[in-house]
MARBA-3410 file (N, C-alpha, C, O; in Angstrom, 1 decimal):
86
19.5,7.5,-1.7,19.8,8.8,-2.1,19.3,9.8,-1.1,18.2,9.8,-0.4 ~ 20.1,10.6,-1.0,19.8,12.1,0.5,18.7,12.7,-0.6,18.8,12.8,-1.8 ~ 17.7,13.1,0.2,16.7,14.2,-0.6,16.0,14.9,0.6,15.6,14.2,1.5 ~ 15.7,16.0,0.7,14.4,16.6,1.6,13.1,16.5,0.7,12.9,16.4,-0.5 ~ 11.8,16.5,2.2,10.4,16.6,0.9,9.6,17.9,1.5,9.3,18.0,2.7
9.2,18.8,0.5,9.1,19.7,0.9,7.9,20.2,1.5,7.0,19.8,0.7 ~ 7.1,21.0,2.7,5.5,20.7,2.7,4.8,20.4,2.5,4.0,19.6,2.9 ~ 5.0,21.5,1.2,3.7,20.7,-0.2,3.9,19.7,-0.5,2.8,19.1,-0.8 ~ 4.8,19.0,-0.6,4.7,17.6,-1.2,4.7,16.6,0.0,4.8,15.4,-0.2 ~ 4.7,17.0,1.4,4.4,16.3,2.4,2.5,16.3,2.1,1.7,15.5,1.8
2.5,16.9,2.1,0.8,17.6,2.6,0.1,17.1,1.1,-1.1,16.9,1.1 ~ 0.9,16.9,-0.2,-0.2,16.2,-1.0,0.1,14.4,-1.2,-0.7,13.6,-1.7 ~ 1.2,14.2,-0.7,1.1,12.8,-0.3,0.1,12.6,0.6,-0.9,12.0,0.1 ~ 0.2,13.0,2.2,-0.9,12.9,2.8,-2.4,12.7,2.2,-3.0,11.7,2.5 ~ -2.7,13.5,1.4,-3.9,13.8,0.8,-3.9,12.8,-0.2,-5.0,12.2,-0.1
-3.2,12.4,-1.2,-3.4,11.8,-2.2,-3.2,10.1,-2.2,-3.5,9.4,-3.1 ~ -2.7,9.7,-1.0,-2.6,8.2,-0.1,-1.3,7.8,-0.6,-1.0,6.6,-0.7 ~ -0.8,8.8,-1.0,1.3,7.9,-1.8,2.0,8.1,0.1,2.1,9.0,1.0 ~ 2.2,6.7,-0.1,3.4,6.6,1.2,4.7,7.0,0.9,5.2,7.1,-0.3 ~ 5.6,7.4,2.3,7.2,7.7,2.2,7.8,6.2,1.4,8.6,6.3,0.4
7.3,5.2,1.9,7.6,4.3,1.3,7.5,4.3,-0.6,8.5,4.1,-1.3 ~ 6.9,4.5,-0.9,6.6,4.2,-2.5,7.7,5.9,-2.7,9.0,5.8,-2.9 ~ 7.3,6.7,-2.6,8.5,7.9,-2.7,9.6,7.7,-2.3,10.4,8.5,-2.9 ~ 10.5,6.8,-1.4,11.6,6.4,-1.4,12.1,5.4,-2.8,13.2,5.5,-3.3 ~ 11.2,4.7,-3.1,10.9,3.7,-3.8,11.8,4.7,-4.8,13.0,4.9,-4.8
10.7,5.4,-5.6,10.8,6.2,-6.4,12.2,7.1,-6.9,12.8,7.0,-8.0 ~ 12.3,7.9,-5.7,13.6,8.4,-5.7,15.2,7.6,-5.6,16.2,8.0,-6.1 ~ 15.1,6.8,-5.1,15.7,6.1,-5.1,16.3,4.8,-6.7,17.4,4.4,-7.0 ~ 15.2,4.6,-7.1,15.4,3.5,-8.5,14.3,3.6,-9.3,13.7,2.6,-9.8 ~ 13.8,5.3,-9.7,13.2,5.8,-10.5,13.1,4.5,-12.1,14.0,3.8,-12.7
11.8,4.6,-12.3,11.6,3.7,-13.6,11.7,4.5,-14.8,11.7,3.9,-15.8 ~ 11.9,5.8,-14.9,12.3,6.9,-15.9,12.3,8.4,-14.9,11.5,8.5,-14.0 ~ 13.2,9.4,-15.3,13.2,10.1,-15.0,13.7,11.2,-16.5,14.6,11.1,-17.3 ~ 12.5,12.4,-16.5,11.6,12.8,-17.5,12.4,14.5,-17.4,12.5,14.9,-16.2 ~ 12.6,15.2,-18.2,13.0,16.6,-17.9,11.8,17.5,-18.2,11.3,17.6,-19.4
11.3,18.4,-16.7,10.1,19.0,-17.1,10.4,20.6,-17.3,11.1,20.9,-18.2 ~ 9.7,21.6,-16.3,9.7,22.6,-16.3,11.2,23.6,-15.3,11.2,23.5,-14.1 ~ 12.1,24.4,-16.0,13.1,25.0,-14.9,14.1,23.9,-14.7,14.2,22.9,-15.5 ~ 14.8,23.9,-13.6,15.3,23.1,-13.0,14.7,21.7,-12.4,15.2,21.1,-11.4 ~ 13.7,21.4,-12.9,12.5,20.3,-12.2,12.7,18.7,-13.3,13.0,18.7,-14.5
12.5,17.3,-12.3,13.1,17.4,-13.3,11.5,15.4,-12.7,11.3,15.8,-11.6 ~ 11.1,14.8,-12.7,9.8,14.1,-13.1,10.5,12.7,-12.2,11.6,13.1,-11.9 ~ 10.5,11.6,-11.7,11.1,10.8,-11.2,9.8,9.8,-11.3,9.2,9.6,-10.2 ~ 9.2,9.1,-12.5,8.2,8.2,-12.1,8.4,6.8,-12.5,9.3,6.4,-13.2 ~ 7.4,6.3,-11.8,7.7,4.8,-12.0,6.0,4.3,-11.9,5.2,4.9,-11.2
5.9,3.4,-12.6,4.6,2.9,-12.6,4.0,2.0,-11.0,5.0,1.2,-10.9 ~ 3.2,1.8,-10.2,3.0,1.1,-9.3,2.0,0.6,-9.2,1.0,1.3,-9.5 ~ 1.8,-0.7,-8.8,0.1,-1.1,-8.6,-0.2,-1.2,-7.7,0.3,-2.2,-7.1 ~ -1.6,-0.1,-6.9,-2.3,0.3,-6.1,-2.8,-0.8,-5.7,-3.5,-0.2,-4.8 ~ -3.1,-2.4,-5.5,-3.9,-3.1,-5.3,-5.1,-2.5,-6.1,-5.0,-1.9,-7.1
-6.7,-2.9,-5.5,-7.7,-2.7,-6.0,-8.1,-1.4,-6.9,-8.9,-1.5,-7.8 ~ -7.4,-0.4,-6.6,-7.6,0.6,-6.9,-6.8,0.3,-8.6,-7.5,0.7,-9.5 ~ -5.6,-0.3,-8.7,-5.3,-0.5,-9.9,-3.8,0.1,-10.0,-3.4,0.6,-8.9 ~ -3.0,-0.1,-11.4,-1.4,0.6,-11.5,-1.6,1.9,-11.9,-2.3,2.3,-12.7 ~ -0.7,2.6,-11.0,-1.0,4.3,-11.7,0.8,4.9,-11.7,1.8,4.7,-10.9
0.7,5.6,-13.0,2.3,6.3,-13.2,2.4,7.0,-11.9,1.5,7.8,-11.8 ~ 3.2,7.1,-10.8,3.4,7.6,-9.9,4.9,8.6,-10.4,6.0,8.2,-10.6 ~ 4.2,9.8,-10.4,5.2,11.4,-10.3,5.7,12.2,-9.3,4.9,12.9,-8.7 ~ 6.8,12.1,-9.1,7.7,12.2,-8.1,8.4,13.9,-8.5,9.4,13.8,-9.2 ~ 8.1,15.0,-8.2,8.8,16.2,-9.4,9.7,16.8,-8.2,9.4,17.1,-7.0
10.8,17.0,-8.9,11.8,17.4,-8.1,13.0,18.2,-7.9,13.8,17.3,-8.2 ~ 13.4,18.8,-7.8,14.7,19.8,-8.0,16.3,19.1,-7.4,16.9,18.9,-6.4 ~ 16.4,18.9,-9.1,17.4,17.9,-8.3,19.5,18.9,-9.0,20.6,18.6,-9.4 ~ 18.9,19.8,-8.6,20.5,21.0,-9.5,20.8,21.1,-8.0,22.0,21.0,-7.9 ~ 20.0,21.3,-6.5,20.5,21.2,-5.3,21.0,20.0,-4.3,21.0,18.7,-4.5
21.6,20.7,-3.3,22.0,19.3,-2.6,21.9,19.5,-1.3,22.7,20.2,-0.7 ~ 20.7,18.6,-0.5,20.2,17.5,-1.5,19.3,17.9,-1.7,18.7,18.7,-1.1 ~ 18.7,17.1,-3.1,17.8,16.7,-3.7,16.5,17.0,-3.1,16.1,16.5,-2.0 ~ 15.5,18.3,-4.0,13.8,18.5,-3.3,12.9,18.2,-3.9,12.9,18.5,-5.1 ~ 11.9,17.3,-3.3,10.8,16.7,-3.3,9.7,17.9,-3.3,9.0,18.5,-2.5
9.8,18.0,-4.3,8.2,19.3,-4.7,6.8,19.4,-4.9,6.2,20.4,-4.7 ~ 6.2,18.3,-5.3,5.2,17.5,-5.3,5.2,16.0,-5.5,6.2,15.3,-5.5 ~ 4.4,15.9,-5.6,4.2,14.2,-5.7,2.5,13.5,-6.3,1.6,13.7,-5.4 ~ 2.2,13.1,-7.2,1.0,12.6,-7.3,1.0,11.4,-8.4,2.0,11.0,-8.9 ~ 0.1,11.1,-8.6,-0.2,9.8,-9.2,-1.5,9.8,-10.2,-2.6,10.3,-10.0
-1.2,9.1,-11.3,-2.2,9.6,-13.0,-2.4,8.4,-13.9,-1.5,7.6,-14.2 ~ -3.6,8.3,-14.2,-3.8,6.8,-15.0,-3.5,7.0,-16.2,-3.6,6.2,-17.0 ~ -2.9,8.8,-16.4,-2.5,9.0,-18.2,-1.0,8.2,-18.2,0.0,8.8,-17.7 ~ -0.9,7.7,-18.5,0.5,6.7,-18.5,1.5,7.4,-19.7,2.6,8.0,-19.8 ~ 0.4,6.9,-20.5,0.4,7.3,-22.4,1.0,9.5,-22.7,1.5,10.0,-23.6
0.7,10.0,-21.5,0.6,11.2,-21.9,2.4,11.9,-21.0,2.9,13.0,-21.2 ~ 2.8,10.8,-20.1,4.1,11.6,-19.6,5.1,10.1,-19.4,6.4,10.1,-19.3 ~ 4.5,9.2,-19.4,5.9,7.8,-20.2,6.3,8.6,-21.6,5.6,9.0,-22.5 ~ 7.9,8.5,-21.5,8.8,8.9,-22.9,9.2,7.5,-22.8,9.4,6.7,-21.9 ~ 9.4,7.5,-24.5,10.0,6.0,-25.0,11.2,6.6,-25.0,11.5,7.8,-25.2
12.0,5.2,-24.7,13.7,6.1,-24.7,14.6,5.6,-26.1,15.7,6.0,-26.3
END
């Protein structure tokens, strides 16, 4: 899938240790994708961190453009609080 990623969500991957790799992952064969706030719209999938453990990995994105923006990106052990049962 074509997407751009945008500063900030360059600069909090950086910071938060999510590779392009796992965000390709992501964007590409999302494990649910969640409708949030505006035109934004959640792209996560659960992954396991090795030692560190599996964390819902959130992908948030504007996806009404083309292509597709990468807006933030972070990762949360609340699983329970943004997994929707379908």
């Amino acid at each position: 899938m074509d997407y751009t990623i945008s500063k900030h969500a360059q600069k909090e991957m950086d910071r938060r240790g999510i590779s392009l790799e796992v965000v390709n992952g992501i964007v590409g064969n999302p494990g649910q994708i969640v409708e949030e706030y505006g035109q934004k719209k959640a792209y996560q999938s659960l992954i396991d961190f090795g030692p560190d453990g599996k964390y819902l990995v959130r992908v948030i994105v504007n996806d009404s453009v083309i292509p597709i923006v990468v807006v933030t990106v972070y990762r949360t052990s609340k699983v329970n609080k943004y997994w929707r049962d379908l």
